[in-house]
C-alpha positions in Angstrom: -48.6 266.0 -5.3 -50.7 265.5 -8.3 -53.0 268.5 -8.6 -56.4 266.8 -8.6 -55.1 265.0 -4.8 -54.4 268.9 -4.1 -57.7 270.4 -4.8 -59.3 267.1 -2.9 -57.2 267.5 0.0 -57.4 271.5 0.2 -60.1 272.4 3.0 -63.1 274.4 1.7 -64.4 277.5 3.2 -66.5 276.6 6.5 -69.9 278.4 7.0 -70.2 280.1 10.4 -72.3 277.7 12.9 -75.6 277.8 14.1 -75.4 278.4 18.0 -78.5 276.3 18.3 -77.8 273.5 15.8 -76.6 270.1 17.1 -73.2 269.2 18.5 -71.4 267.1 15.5 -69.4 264.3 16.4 -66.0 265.0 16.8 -64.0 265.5 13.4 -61.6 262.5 12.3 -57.7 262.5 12.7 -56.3 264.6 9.9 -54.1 262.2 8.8 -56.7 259.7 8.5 -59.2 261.7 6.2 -56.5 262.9 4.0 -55.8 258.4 3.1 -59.4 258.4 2.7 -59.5 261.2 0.4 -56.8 260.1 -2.0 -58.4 257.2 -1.9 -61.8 258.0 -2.9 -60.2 259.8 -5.6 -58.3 257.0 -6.8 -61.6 254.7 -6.7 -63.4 257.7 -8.4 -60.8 258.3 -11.4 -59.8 254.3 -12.0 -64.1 253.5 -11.3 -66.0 256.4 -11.6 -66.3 259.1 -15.0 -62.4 259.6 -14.5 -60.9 256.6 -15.9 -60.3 259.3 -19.0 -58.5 261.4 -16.4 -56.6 258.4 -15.2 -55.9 257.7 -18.6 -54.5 260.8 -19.7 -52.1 261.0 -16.2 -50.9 257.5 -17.1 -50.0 258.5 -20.5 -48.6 261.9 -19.2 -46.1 260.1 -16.8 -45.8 257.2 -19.5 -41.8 256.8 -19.4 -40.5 257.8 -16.4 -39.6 255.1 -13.5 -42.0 254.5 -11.0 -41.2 255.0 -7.3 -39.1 252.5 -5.6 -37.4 251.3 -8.7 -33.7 250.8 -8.6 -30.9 250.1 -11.7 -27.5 249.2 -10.5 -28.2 250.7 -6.8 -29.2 253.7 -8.4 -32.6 255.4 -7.6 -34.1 256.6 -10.9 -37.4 257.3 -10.0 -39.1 260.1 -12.1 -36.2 259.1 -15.1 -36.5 258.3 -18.2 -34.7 255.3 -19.7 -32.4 256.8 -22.3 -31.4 259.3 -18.8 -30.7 256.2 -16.9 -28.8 254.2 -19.2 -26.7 257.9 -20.2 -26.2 257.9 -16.3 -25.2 254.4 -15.3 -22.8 253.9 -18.4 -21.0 257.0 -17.9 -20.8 256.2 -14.3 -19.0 252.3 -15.7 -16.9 254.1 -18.1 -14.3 255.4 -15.3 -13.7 251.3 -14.5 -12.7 251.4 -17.9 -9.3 252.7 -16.6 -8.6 250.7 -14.1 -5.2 248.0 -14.9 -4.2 244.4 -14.3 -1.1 243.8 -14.3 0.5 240.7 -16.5 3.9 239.4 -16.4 5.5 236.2 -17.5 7.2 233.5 -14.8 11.0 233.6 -15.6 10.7 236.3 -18.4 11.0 240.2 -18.9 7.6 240.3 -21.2 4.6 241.5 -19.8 1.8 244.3 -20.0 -0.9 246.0 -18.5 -4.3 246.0 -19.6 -6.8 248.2 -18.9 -10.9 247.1 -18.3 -11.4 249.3 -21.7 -8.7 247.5 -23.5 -10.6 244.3 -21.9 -13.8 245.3 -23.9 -15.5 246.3 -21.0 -19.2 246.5 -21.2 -22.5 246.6 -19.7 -25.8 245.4 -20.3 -27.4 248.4 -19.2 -29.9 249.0 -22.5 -31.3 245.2 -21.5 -31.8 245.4 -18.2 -33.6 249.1 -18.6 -35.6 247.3 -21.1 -36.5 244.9 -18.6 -37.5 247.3 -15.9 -39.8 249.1 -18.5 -41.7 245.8 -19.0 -42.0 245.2 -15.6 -43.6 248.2 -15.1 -45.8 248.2 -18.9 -47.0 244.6 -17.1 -48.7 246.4 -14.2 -51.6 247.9 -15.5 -52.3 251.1 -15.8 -54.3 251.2 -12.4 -51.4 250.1 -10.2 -49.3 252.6 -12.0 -51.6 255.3 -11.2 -52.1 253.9 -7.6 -48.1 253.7 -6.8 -47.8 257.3 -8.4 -50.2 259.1 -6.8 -49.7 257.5 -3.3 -45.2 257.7 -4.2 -45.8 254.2 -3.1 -42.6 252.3 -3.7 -42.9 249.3 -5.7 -39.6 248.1 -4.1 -37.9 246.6 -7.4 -33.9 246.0 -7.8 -32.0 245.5 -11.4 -28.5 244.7 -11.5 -26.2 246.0 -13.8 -23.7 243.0 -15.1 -20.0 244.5 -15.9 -19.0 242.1 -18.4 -15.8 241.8 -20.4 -14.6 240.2 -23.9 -12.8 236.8 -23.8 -11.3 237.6 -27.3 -9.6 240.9 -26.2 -7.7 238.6 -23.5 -6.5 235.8 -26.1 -4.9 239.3 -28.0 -3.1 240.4 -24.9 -2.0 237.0 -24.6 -0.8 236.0 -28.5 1.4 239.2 -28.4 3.0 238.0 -24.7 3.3 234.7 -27.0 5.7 236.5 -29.3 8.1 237.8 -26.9 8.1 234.9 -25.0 7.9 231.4 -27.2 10.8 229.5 -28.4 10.8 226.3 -30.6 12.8 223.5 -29.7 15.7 222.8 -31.5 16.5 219.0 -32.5 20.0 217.3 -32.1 21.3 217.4 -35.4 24.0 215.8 -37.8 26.5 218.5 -38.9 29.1 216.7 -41.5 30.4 219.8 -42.6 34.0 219.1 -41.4 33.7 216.1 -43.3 33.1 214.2 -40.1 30.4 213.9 -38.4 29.4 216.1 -35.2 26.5 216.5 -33.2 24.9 219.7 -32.5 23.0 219.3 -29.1 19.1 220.0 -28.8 17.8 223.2 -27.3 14.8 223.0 -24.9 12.1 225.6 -26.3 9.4 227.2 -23.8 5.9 228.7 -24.6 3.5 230.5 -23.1 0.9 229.1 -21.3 -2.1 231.1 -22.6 -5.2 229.6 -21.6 -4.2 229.7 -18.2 -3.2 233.0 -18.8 -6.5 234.5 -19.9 -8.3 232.2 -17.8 -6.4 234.2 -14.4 -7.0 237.9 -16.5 -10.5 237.2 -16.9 -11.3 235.9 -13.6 -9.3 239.2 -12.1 -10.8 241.3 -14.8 -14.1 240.5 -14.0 -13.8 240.4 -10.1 -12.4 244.4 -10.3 -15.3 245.3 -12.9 -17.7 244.2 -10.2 -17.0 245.2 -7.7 -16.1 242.3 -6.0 -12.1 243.7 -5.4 -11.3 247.3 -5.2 -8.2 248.4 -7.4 -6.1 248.5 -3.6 -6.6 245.3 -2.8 -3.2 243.7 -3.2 -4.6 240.7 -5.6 -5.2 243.5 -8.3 -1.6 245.1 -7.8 0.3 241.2 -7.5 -1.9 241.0 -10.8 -1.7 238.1 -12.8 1.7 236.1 -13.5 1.2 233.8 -16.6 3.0 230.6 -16.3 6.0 229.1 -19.1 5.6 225.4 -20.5 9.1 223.7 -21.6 9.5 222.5 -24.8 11.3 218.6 -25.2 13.2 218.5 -28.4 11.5 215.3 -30.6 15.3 214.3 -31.3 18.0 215.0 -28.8 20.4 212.2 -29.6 21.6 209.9 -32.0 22.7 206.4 -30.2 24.2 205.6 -33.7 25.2 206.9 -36.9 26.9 206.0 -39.9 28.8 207.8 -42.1 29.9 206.8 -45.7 32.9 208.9 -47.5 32.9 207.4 -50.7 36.5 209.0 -52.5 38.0 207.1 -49.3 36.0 203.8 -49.4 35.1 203.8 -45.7 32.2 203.5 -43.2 32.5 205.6 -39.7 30.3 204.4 -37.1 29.2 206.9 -34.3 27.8 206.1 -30.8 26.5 208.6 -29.2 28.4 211.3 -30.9 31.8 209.7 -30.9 33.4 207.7 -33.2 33.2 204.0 -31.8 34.6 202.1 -35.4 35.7 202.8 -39.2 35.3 199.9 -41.7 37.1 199.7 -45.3 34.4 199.0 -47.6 33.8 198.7 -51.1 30.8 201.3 -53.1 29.8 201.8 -56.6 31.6 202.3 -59.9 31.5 205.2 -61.5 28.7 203.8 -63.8 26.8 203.0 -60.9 27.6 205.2 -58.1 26.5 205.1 -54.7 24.1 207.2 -54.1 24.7 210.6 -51.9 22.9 212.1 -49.6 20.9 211.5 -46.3 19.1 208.3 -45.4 18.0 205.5 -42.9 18.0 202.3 -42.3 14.5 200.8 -42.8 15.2 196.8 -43.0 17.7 194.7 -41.0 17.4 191.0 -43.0 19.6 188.1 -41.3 20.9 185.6 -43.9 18.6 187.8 -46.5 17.8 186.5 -50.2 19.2 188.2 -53.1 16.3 189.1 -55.5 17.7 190.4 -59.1 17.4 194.5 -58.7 17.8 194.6 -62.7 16.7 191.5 -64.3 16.2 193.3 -68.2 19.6 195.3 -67.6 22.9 194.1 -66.0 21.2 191.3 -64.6 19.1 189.5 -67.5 22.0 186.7 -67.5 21.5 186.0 -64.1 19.0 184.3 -61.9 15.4 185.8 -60.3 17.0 185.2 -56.9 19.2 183.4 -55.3 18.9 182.1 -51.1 20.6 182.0 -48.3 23.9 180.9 -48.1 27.7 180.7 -49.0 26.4 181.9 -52.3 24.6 184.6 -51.6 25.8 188.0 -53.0 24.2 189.4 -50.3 26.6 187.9 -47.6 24.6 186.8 -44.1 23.7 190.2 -43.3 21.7 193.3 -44.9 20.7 196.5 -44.3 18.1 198.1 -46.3 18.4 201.9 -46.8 15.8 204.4 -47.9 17.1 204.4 -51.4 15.6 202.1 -53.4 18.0 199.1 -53.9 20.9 200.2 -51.6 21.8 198.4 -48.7 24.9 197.7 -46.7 26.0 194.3 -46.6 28.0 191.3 -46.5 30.7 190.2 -49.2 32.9 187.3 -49.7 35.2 189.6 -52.4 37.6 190.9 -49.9 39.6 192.4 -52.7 36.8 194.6 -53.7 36.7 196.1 -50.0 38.3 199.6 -50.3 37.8 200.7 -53.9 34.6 201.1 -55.8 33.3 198.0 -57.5 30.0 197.5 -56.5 27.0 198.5 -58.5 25.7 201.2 -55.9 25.7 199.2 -52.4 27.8 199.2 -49.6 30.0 196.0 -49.0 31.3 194.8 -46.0 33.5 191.7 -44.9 31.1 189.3 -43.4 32.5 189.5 -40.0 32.2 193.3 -40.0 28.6 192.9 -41.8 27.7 191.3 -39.2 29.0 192.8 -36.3 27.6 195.9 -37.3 24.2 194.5 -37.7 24.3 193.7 -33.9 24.8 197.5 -33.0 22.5 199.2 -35.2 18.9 199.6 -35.3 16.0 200.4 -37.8 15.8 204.1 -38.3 19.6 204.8 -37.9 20.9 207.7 -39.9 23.2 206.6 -42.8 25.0 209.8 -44.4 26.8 209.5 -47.7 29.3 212.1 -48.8 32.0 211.9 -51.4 34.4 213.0 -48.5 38.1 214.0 -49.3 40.5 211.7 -51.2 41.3 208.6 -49.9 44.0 209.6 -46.9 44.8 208.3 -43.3 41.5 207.8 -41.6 40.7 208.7 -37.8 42.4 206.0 -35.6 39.9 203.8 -34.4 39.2 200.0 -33.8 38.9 197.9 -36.8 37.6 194.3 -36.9 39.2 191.8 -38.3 38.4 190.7 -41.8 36.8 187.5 -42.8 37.8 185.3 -45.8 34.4 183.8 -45.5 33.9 181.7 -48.5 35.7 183.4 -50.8 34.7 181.9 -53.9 31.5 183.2 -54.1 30.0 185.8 -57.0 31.6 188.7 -56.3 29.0 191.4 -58.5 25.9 190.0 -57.9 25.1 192.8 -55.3 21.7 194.6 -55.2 22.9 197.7 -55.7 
């Protein structure tokens, strides 16, 4: 008790009583006189000459927590702030330690973080800060009032355990490593010469916002409070799901492959060779070009358009139509290459050695039923291939003698 309620309170010396004088009226309840006293004092220091007195005791116990005021359940009355936040955060580092377990659906990879390596922290400094404003917003005369009466003012902070969203995405990017795989395409392999192809491999990657959404949400529920560490969410932990990964490319319906020392086409269906064609490709002073490419244009009865009006082809015309005089044939397929294209020819003798001035020919019949099985986009792979031998066995159209006396070099190529 505050020394001035002590001295106010204490009973003075009584004067012995006059037989003779007058009964007094009977003295009031003890408990009640010792209210009134503290306060008359109270009304006498805040009203009377001791607001100085009042003054000074505020500034005296300027600091310190009032009764009744409560941080994080914790009753720090009397404390100072830098004690309470020293006390509280000490009492949050041991969550620190606590772990979450994290594994990976269908993998071996996974870790367990702690609530420190989660950036644990709490807001303590703040919402001390706020209970010292509280109280500054009082007024001195309640302050005095509530201290020298201990009358609780009955006020509750909480303390917010929160964590760092960041720190999750790290625990997650280095699950990442161990875990993702990229998808591997179907691919052309001509290295035998011939072509083969190498299947596509699914690929898989971890789900990671998912994944530090569930750590979080765990995290934050065990930093809380709102799980203990035995509950059996906190040791199933948190199993992060795997997304599979479709290959872009994971066949080729078609593809054709050129060996030009042999003068011949190969034509793949889904991996296996359907048909081979003789054909006819470009001199030596025009060579076909090698290498990988596409078809990009499929032209029915196309129009030949001079590819080299001031070179080879200044005597001839700008372009010439559709029809039995068309270099071109009655089918064309544009490749990548500027200029090339496999077609049609009516110079049957041509077919099988290189005469052309960089294109492809084809009989007309076998022009165009290759036309009918291929589409835009379909690999075309040119190799010089091994001398002309034996090909594969495989079913050969016939060969047309399709107007046969028309030009015979007049291809684009």
């Amino acid at each position: 008790m505050h020394p001035a309620v002590a001295d106010v309170l204490e009973p003075a010396a009584s004067a012995p009583k006059d037989p003779g004088s007058p009964a007094l009226p009977p003295e009031p309840p003890r408990r009640a006189l010792r209210w009134a006293l503290i306060g008359g004092l109270v009304l006498f220091i805040l009203v009377g000459g001791g607001v100085g007195a009042a003054y000074a005791y505020d500034q005296n116990t300027d600091g310190r927590f009032l009764p009744g005021v409560r941080v994080a359940d914790a009753d720090v009355e009397g404390q100072r702030p830098a004690e309470v936040i020293a006390n509280i955060d000490a009492r949050f580092r041991a969550e620190g330690t606590k772990q979450i377990p994290v594994t990976v659906a269908g993998a071996k990879a996974k870790a367990s973080p702690s609530l420190e390596e989660l950036g644990l922290r709490a807001d303590t400094a703040a919402v001390v800060a706020r209970a010292e404003a509280d109280e500054r917003s009082m007024g001195m005369a309640k302050r005095v009032r509530h201290r020298l009466l201990g009358k609780p003012v009955n006020r509750s902070y909480d303390v917010r355990l929160r964590l760092d969203a960041g720190r999750a995405t790290t625990i997650m990017t280095k699950l990442a490593k161990d875990v993702d795989k990229k998808a591997e395409d179907a691919r052309i392999d001509t290295t035998t010469g011939l072509v083969t192809i190498v299947p596509s491999v699914p690929g898989q990657a971890l789900d990671q916002k998912i994944g530090e959404t569930k750590l979080m949400e765990l995290a934050e529920r065990l930093a809380n409070g709102e799980v203990a560490g035995t509950d059996p969410s906190v040791a199933a932990g948190v199993e992060v799901p795997v997304q599979t990964l479709q290959p872009k490319v994971s066949t080729f319906a078609d593809v054709i492959l050129i060996r030009t020392n042999e003068n011949r086409l190969y034509h793949y269906q889904n991996g296996a060779l359907a048909r081979t064609y003789s054909v006819a490709t470009g001199t030596a002073q025009y060579p076909t070009p090698k290498g990988r490419f596409q078809i990009t244009l499929k032209r029915f009865r196309p129009t030949w358009v001079n590819p080299d009006p001031g070179g080879w082809g200044a005597s001839l015309p700008a372009s010439i139509p559709p029809g039995p005089g068309n270099p071109l044939g009655t089918r064309a397929l544009n490749l990548n290459s500027p200029g090339i294209r496999i077609h049609g020819t009516s110079n049957i003798a041509s077919l099988g050695t290189a005469a052309s001035h960089g294109c492809i020919r084809m009989s007309i019949a076998e022009s165009e039923a290759l036309f009918e099985q291929v589409e835009q986009g379909t690999p075309v792979i040119i190799i010089p291939g091994p001398p002309a031998a034996k090909p594969p066995p495989a079913p050969a159209a016939p060969i047309s003698t399709f107007n046969p006396g028309a030009p015979i070099d007049l291809e684009a190529g």
